[in-house]
N, C-alpha and C positions, 0 to 999 in steps of 0.2 A: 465370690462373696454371697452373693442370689443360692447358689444350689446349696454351702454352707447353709444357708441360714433354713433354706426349705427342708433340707436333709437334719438339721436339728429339729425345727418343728414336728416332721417325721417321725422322730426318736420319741419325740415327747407323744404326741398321740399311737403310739405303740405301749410306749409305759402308762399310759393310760388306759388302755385295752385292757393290757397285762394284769391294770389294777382292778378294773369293773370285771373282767374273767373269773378273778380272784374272790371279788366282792358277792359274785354268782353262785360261785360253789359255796363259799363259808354262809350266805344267806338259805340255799337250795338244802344245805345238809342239815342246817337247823331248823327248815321247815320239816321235814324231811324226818326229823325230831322228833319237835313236836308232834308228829303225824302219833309214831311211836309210842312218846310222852300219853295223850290224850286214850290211847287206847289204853294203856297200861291203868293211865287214873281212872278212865271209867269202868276198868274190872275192879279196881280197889272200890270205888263208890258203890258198884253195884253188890259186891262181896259185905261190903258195910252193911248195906241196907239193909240185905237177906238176913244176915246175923243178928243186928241189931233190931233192926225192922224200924230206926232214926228214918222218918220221912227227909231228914234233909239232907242224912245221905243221896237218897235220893234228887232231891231240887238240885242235888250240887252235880249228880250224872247228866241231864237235862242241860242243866248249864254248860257243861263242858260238852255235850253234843252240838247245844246249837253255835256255841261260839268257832265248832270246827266245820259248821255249813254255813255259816256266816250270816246269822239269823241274830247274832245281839252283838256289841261290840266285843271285841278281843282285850284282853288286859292291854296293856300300852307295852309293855316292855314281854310278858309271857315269860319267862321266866319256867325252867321245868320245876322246880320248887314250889310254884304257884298253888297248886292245891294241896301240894303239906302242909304248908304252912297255912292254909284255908282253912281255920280250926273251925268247932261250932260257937254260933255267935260271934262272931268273927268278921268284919268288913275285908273287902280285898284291899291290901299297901298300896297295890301298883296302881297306876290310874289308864284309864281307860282311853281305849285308840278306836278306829276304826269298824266297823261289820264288815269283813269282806272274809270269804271262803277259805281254807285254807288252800284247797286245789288250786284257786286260782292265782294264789299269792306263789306259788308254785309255780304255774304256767308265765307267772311277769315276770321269773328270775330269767325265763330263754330257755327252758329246759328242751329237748327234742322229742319228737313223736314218742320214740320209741321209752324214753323215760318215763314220759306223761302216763303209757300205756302201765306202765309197771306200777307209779301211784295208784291210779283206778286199780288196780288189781290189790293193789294193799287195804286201799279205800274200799271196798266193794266186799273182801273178807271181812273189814273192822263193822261195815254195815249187817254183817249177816252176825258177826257175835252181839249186836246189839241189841239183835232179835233175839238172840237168845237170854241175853239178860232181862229183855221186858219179861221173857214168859218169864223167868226166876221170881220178877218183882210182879207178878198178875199171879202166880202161887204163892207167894207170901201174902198178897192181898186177900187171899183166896177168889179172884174172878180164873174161870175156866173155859176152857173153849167151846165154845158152840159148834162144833165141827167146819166149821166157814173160815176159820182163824179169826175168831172175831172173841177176844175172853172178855166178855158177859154176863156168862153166866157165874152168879152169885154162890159161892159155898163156904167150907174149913179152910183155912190157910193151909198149903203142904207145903210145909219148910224141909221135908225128906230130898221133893222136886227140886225145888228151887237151889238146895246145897248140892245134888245132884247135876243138876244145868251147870252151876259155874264153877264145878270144880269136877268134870267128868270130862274123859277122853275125848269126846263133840268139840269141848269149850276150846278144850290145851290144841287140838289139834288146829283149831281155826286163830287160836292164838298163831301157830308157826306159820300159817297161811298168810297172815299180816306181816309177818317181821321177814319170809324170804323174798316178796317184791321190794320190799324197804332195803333190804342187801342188797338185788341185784341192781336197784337205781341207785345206790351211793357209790355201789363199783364202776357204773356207766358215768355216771357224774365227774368222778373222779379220772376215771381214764380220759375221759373228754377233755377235760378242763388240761388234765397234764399234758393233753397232745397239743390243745390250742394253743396253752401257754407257753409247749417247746418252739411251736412254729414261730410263736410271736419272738421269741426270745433270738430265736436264729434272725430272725428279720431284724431285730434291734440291735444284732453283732453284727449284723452285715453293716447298716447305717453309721451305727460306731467304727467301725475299720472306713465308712466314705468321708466322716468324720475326723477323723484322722488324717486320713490320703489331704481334705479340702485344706484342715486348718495346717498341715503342714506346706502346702502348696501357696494358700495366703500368708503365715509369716513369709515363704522364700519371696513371694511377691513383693512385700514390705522390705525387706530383706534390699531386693533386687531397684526397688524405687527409690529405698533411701542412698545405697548408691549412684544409682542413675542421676537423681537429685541432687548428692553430696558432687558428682564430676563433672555437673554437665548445666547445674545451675551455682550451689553453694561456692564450690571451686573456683569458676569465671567468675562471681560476683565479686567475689574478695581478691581476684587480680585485678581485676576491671578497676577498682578501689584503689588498689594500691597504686594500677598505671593513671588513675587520673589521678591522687595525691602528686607524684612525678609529674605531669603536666602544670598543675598550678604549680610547683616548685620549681617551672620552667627547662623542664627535661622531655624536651620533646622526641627526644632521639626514638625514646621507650616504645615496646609496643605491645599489643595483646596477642598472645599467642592459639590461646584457644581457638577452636572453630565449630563447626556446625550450624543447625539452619533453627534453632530458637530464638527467642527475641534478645535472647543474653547476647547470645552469639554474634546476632547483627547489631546490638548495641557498640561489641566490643569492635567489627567491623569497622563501624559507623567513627567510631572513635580513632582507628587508625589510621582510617583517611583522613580526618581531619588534624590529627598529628604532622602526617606527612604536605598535608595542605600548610601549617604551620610553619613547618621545618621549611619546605619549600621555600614562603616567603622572608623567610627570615633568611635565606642564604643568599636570597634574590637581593635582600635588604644590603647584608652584608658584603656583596659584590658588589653594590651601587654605591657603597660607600667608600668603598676601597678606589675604584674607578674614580670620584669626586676627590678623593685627597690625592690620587694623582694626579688626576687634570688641574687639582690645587696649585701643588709645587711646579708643576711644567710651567701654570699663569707666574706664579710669582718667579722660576727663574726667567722668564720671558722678559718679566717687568724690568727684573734688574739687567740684564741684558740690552734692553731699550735706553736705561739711565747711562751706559757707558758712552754713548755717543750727545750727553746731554751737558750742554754745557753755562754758565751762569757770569753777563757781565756785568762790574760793577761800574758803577756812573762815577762813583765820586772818585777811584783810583786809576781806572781808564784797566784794570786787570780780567783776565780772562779764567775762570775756575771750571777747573772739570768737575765731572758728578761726582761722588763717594764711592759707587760703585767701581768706576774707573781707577781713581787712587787705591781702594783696596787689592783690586787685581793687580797693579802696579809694585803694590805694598810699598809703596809712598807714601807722607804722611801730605796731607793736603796744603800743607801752609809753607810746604818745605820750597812748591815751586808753584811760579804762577807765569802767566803768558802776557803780554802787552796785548791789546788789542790790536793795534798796529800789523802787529807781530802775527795776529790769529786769523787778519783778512789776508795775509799775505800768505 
């Protein structure tokens, strides 16, 4: 019953596993997403800006920068929709959750070295198109470089640069530099998680099949005790019952058959020696009484035996009478004769 019950607990902190393994990948691949998402919407904001030259295109690239180094808080839920539906003048719907990195909220899912390494590599391309979108958005301003990388210096806006920067072969191509470490970490994520989750899964078929093996093993158990139980306790109590109803009905002949060494057992034991102790005295009884109504009849033929030689005088007729017993043996009638006394000393 112990290893049952250990061996199910088992099962359950595996389906457990199974489910936070689960809960890993479908959180890691929507960070993973987002990562994606985030770049995607700061080319659109910054593509906005340039065109438009809407400063809040801008405020809203900025905000989606720092909310992915985890410099203000993140919308509460994030949602990819998030800055489509971010119209101008416009409050954000979702409500707001935590500051924290997006890398790092990555690194809490478990991810492995080697994953981690492929983010920074997606992470590290999205930082270097962002540099490129400032200079788009320092030529739309018209500030220019001072040869230091440092745009300072004050002139004409070139909108020719800046539609050149984000939309020239440099941009697209640092674009695909972003999206094939995003591929190879969701094929690594994914392969991982499948192999974890096949081990865990053979581990919880194994459990299951012990599972089985136990709880079949504990019913034959129960199985095997309610017999044991039903022949060796139920059985003998309900004889034991019936041979004591037979005794107080004064059937002591009866006895318990059953045997073994439980308290039943010796009950019923216990019970037929005192049966046979019963029986005993009552036979003892019954000879001594049988003995007593013989030595009865032997007294009483003795008695009358004694009365034949007894004999009775009368005064006033001078007659001699034998006993009754005498006349009977005789089969005489008593009146028929009688003796003179005379007669009877002579």
């Amino acid at each position: 019953m112990i290893l049952l019950i250990r061996s199910i607990y088992q099962a359950h902190e595996i389906r457990e596993e199974i489910a936070v393994k689960e809960r890993h990948r479908f959180n890691s691949s929507l960070l993973a997403k987002e990562l994606f998402q985030s770049s995607e919407d700061l080319t659109r904001m910054a593509r906005s800006y340039v065109v438009t030259g809407n400063p809040e295109y801008k405020d809203y690239f900025l905000t989606i920068l720092a909310i992915r180094n985890g410099q203000i808080p993140r919308p509460y839920d994030n949602p990819s929709t998030y800055w489509y539906l971010e119209g101008i003048n416009k409050q954000p719907d979702s409500k707001q959750g935590q500051a924290i990195a997006l890398l790092k909220l990555l690194k809490n899912e478990g991810i492995t070295h080697d994953e981690l390494h492929l983010l920074q590599q997606s992470l590290q391309h999205s930082d270097q198109l962002v540099q490129i979108e400032q200079r788009a958005f320092a030529a739309v301003e018209g500030r220019h470089d001072n040869g230091q990388g440092e745009y300072i210096l004050h002139g004409e806006p070139d909108f020719e640069l800046a539609i050149k920067l984000l939309w020239g072969d440099e941009y697209n191509n640092k674009k695909t530099k972003i999206m094939l470490p995003l591929k190879q970490f969701m094929t690594s994520i994914n392969d991982r998680t499948i192999h974890d989750i096949e081990l865990a899964y053979q581990q919880l078929n194994e459990k299951t099949r012990l599972e089985y093996f136990l709880l079949t093993a504990f019913l034959l158990s129960i199985i095997g005790s309610a017999a044991f139980i039903r022949r060796r306790i139920l059985r003998p109590i309900r004889e034991l019952t019936i041979e004591t109803e037979r005794f107080t009905n004064g059937d002591y002949s009866s006895r318990c058959t059953f045997t073994g060494a439980n308290e039943v057992d010796a009950l019923g034991s216990t019970l037929n020696l005192m049966a046979e102790t019963i029986e005993r005295i009552i036979k003892d009884h019954q000879t001594a009484l049988q003995l007593l109504r013989e030595s009865e009849l032997n007294l009483i033929g003795s008695q009358h035996m004694a009365h034949i030689g007894n004999w009775e005088h009368d005064l006033k007729t001078g007659e001699m009478r034998g006993s009754d017993e005498l006349f009977r043996l005789l089969e005489i009638a008593p009146t028929e004769h009688s003796i003179p006394y005379d007669a009877f000393l002579l």
